[in-house]
C-alpha positions as CSV (number, residue, x, y, z in Angstrom):
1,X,-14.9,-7.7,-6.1
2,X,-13.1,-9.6,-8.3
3,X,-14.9,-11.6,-11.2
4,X,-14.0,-15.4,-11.1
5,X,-11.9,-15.2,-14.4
6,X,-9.7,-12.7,-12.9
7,X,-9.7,-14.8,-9.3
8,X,-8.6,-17.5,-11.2
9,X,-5.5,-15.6,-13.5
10,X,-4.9,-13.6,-10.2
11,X,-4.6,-16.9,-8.0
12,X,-2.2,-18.5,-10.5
13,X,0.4,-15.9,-9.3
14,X,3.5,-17.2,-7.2
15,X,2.3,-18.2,-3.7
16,X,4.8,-16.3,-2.4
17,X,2.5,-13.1,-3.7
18,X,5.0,-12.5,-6.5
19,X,4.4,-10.1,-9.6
20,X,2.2,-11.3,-12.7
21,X,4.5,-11.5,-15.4
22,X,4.9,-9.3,-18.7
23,X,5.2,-10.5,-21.6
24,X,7.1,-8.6,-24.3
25,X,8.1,-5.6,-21.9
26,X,11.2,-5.1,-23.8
27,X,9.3,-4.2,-27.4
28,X,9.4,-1.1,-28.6
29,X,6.1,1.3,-27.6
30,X,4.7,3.1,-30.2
31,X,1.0,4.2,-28.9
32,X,0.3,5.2,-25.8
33,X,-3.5,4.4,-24.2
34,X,-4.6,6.7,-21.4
35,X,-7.9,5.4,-19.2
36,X,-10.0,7.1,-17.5
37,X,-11.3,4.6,-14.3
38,X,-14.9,4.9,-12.8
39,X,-16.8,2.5,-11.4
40,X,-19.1,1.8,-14.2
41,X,-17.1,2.9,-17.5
42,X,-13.7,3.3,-19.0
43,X,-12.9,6.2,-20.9
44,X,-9.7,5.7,-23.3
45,X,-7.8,8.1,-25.4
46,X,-5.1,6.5,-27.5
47,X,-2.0,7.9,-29.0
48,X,0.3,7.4,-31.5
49,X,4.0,8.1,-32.3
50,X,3.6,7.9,-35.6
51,X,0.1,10.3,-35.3
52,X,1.5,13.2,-32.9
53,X,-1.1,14.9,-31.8
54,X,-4.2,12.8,-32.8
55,X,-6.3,10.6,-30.5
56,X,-8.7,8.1,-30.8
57,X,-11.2,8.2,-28.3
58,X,-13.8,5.0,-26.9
59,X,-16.0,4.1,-24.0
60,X,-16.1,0.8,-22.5
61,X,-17.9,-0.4,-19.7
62,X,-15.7,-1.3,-16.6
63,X,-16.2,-5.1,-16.7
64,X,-14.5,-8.3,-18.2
65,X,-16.5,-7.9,-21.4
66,X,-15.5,-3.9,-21.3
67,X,-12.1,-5.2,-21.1
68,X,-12.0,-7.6,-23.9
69,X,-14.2,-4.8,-25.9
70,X,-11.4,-2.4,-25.5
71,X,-8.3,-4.6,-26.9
72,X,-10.7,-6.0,-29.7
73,X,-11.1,-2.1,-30.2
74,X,-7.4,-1.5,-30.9
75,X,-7.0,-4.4,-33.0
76,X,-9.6,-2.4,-35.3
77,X,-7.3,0.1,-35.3
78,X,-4.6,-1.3,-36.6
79,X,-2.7,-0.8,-33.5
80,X,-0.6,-4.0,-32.1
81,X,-1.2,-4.4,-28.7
82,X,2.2,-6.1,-27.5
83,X,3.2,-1.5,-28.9
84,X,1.0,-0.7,-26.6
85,X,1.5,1.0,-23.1
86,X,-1.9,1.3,-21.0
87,X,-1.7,4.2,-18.3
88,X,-4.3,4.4,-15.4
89,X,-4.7,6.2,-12.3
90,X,-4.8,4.7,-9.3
91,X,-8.3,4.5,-7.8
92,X,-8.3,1.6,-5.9
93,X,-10.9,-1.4,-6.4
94,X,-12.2,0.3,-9.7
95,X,-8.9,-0.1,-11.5
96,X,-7.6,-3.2,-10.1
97,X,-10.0,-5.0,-12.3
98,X,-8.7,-4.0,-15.9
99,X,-5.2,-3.9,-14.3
100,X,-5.3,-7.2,-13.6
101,X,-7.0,-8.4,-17.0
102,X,-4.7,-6.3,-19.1
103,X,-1.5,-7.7,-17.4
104,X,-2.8,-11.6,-17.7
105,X,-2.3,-10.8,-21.2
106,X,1.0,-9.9,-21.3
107,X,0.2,-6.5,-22.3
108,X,2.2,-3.3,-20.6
109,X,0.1,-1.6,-17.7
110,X,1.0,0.8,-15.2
111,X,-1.0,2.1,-12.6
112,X,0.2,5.6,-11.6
113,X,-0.9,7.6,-8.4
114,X,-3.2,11.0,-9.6
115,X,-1.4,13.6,-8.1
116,X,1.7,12.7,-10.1
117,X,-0.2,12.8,-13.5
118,X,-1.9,16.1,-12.1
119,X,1.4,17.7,-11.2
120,X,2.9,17.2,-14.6
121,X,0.3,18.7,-17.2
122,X,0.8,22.0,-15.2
123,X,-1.6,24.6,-14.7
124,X,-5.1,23.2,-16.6
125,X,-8.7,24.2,-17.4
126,X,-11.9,23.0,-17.5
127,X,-12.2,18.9,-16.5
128,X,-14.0,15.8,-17.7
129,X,-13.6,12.1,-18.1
130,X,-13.2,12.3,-22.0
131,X,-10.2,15.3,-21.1
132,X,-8.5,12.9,-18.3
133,X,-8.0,10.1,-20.9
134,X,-6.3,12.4,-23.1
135,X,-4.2,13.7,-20.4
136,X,-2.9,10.3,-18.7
137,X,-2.2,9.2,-22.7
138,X,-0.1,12.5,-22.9
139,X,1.8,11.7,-19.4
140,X,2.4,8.2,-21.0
141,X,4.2,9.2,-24.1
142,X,6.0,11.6,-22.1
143,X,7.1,9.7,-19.7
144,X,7.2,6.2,-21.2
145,X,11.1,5.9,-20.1
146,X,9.9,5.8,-16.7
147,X,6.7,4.3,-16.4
148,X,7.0,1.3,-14.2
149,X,4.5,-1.6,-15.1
150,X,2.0,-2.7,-12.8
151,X,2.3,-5.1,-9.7
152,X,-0.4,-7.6,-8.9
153,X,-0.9,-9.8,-5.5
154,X,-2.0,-12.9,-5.6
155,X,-5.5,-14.4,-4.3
156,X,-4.2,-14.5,-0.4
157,X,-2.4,-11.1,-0.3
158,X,-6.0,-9.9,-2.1
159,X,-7.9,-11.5,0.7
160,X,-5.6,-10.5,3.2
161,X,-5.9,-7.1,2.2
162,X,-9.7,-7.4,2.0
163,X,-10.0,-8.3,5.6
164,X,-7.4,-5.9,6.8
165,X,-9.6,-3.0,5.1
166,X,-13.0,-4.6,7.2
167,X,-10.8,-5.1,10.0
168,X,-10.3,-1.6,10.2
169,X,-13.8,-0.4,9.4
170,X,-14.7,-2.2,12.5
171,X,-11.9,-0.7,14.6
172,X,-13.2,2.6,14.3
173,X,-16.8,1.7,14.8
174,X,-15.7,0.2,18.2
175,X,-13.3,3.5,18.9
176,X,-16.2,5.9,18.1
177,X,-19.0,3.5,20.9
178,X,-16.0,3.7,23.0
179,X,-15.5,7.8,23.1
180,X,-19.5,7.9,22.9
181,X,-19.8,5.4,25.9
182,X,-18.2,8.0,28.5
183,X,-20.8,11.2,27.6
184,X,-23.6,8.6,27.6
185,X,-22.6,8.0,31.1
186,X,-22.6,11.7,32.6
187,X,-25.8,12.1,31.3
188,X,-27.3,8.8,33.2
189,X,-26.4,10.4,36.3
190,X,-28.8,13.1,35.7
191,X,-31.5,11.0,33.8
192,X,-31.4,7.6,35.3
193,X,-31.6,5.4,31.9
194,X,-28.9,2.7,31.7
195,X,-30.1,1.4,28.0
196,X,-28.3,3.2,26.0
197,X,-24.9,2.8,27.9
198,X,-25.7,-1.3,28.2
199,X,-26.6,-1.7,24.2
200,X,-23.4,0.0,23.6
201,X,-21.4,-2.2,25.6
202,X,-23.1,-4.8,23.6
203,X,-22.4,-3.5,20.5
204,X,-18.7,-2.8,21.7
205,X,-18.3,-7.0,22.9
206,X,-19.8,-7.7,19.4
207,X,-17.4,-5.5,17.2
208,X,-14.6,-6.8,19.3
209,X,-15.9,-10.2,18.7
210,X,-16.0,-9.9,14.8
211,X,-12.2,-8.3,14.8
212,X,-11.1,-11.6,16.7
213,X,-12.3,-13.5,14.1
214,X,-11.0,-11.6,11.3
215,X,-7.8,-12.0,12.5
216,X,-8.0,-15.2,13.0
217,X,-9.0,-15.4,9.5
218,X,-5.8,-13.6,8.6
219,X,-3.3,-16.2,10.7
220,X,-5.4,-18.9,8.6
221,X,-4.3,-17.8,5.2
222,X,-1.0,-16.8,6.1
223,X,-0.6,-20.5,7.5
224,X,-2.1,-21.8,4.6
225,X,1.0,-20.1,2.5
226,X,4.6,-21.1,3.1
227,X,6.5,-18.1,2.1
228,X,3.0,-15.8,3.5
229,X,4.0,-17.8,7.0
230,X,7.8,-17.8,6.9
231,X,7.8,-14.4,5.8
232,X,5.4,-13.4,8.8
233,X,7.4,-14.8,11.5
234,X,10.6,-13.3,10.8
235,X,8.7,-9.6,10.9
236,X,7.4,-10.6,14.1
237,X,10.8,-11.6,15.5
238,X,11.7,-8.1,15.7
239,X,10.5,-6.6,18.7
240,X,7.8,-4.5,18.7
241,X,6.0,-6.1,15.6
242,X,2.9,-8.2,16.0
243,X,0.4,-10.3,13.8
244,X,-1.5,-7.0,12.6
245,X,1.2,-5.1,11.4
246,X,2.8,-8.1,9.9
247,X,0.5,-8.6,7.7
248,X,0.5,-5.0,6.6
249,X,4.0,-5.1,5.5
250,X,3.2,-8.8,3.5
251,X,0.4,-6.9,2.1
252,X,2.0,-3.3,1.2
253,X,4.9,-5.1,-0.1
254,X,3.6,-8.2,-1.9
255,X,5.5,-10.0,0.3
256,X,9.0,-8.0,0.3
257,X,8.6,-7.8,-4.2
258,X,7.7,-4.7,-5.1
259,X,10.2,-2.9,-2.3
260,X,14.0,-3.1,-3.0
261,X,15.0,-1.9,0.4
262,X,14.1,-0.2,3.8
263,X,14.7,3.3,3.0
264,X,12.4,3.7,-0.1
265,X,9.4,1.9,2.4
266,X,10.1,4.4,4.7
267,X,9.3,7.3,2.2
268,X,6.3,4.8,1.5
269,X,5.4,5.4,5.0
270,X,5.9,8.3,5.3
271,X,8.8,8.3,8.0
272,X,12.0,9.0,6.2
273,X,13.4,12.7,6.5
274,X,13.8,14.8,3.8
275,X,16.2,18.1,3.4
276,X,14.3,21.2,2.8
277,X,16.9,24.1,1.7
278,X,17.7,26.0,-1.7
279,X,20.9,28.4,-2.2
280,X,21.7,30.7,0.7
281,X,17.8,32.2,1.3
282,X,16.1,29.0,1.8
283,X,16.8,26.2,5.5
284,X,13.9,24.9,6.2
285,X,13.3,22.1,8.4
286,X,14.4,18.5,7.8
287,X,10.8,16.5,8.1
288,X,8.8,14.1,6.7
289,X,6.8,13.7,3.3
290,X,2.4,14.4,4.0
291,X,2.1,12.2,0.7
292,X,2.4,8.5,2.8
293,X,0.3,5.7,3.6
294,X,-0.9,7.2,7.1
295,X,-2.2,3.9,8.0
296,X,1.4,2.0,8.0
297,X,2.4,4.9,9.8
298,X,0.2,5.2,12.8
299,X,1.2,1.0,13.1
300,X,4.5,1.9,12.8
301,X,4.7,4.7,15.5
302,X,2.7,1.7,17.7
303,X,4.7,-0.6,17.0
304,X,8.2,2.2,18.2
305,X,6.2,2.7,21.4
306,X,6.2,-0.8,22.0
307,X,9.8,-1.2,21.2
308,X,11.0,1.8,23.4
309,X,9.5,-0.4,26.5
310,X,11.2,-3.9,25.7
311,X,14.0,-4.0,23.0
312,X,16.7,-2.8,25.6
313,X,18.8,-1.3,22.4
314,X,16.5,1.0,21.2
315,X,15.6,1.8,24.6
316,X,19.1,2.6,25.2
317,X,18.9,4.4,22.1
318,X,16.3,6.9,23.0
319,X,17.1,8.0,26.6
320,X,20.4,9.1,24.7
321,X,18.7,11.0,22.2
322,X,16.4,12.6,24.7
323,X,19.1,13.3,27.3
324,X,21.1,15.4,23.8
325,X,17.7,17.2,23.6
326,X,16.2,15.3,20.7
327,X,12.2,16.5,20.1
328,X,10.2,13.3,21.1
329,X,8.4,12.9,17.7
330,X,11.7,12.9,16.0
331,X,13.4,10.0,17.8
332,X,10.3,8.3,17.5
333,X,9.9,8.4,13.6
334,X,13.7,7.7,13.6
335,X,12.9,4.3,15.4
336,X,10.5,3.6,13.1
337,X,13.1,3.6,10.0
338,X,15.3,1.4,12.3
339,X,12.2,-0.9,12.6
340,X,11.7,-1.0,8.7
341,X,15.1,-1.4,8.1
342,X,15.4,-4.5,10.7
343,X,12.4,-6.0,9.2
344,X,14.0,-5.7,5.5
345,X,17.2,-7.2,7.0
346,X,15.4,-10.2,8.4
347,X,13.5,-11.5,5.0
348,X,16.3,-10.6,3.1
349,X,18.6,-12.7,4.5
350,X,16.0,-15.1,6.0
351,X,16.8,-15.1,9.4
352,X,14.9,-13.7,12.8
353,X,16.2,-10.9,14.5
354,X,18.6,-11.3,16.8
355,X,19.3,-8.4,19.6
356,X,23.0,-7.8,19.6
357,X,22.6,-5.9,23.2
358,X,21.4,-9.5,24.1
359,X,24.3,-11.4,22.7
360,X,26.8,-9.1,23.7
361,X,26.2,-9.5,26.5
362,X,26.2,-13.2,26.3
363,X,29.7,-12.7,24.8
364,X,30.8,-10.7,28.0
365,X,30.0,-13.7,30.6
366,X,31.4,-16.0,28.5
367,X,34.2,-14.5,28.4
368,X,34.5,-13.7,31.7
């Protein structure tokens, strides 16, 4: 969790969930300090333009006073931190922590997924945490053109996401009693005993039970927000789109900040085609990127099934793809980047969704 310092520099963020801001982004970079995240230590390796080639290397522990012992540590260098560009992989909850502390100092961060830094160095040897630092410095000095700096929620898009995360932890405790329920049940008919198959109903009422109240939880703080609650009813007025994933766009997007449009949320998603073909040898098949958030994705095909049945237009839509001999999955995962698309329209102009099947036809009896 969050310590109560960085709650605090956290919660003083927009309400809206907009970015903390950076002070001195626009100075010139000269060093270049790669971290190493774990849960209990940071390992940094920093780099110098005017050293090529030579790094100075430190532990810290991964707490505030780690965090405060690692600038005080460049100081001693010599190094000016406002020239300094701090690179991190992405590991979640362990690097939100100095991510957060680093930027509420106006300092340049960015937080960069590992398989991009992996895929850069090339083919490596041999691995270890004091190795990785050196490596992410390396990818930021090479790269420092287009490093983009760090994006942090505030407090209610933190706790949102927070509950979303237990929310689903308890969704698949409830699926896996649910699948277990049914061979529980063939087997009473042979032996008679009904306690297993009544405690798991229990424990099925009471999972259900705690999800309820998570999400009511969730509707509480995105009431409590203006732009959180404004925001989350225009998502929902497109059809198909309900409280749950509503709040996993607010929360993947930091409420509509760190997305400029549709289409790059749908690579996000992992629902946006992608041409696969080079010269004359090479045609393979337009499909979808594996590297997505699978979660927003399963939600997203959910929330198309659900659109198929009542939004008359994309109903319309895919008995016309189907009848020209379209493969299910693909209509559906085109649906899906209509949905993102319509839900970008709608907070971008700030306006629900309107059904232009609907008023259309509206138009025709007036008219006539």
């Amino acid at each position: 969790m969050l310590s109560p310092g960085l709650i605090k520099g956290v919660s003083q963020s927009t309400k809206s969930g907009q970015l903390l801001s950076l002070k001195n982004k626009d100075m010139k970079k000269n060093n270049f300090i790669g971290i190493d995240v774990s849960k209990d230590t940071l390992d940094a390796a920093m780099h110098s333009l005017k050293l090529p080639g030579k790094f100075t290397e430190k532990r810290f522990e991964n707490s505030v006073s780690g965090y405060k012992a690692l600038t005080s540590w460049i100081k001693k260098c010599k190094y000016s931190l406002e020239e300094c560009v701090f690179c991190m992989e992405h590991t979640g909850v362990y690097s939100l922590n100095p991510s957060v502390f680093l930027c509420e100092q106006g300092l340049f961060v960015s937080v960069v997924p590992a398989l991009e830094i992996k895929r850069s160095i090339g083919v490596t040897r041999g691995k270890n945490d004091k190795v990785d630092a050196r490596r992410i410095a390396g990818f930021a000095m090479d790269r420092k053109e287009k490093l983009k700096p760090f994006q942090a929620s505030g407090k209610s898009l933190l706790q949102i996401k927070q509950l979303l995360t237990y929310r689903d932890q308890l969704r698949k405790e409830c699926s896996s009693f649910k699948t277990s329920i049914k061979s529980h049940e063939r087997y009473q008919q042979n032996t008679g005993l009904d306690y297993i198959t009544t405690d798991l109903k229990e424990l099925i009422e009471q999972l259900e039970e705690r999800i309820s109240i998570v999400d009511k939880k969730v509707a509480q703080i995105i009431e409590g927000e203006e732009m959180l609650r404004k925001n989350s009813e225009l998502i929902r007025s497109v059809m198909g789109i309900g409280p749950v994933i509503s709040a996993y766009f607010l929360v993947t997007t930091i409420n509509f900040s760190s997305f400029d449009d549709g289409r790059k949320y749908a690579c996000y998603a992992g629902v946006a085609p992608f041409e696969y073909s080079s010269g004359t040898s090479i045609r393979g098949r337009t499909a979808v990127s594996h590297l997505a958030n699978k979660r927003m994705k399963t939600l997203l095909y959910n929330a198309a099934n659900c659109a198929v049945l009542y939004d008359p237009e994309l109903k319309q839509y895919y008995h016309r793809k189907k009848s020209e001999g379209k493969d299910h999955k693909l209509i559906m995962n085109a649906i899906c980047c209509k949905l993102i698309y319509r839900v970008f329209a709608v907070t971008k102009r700030q306006s629900p969704f309107v059904t232009l099947y609907k008023e259309n036809f509206k138009n025709d009896l007036h008219m006539s």
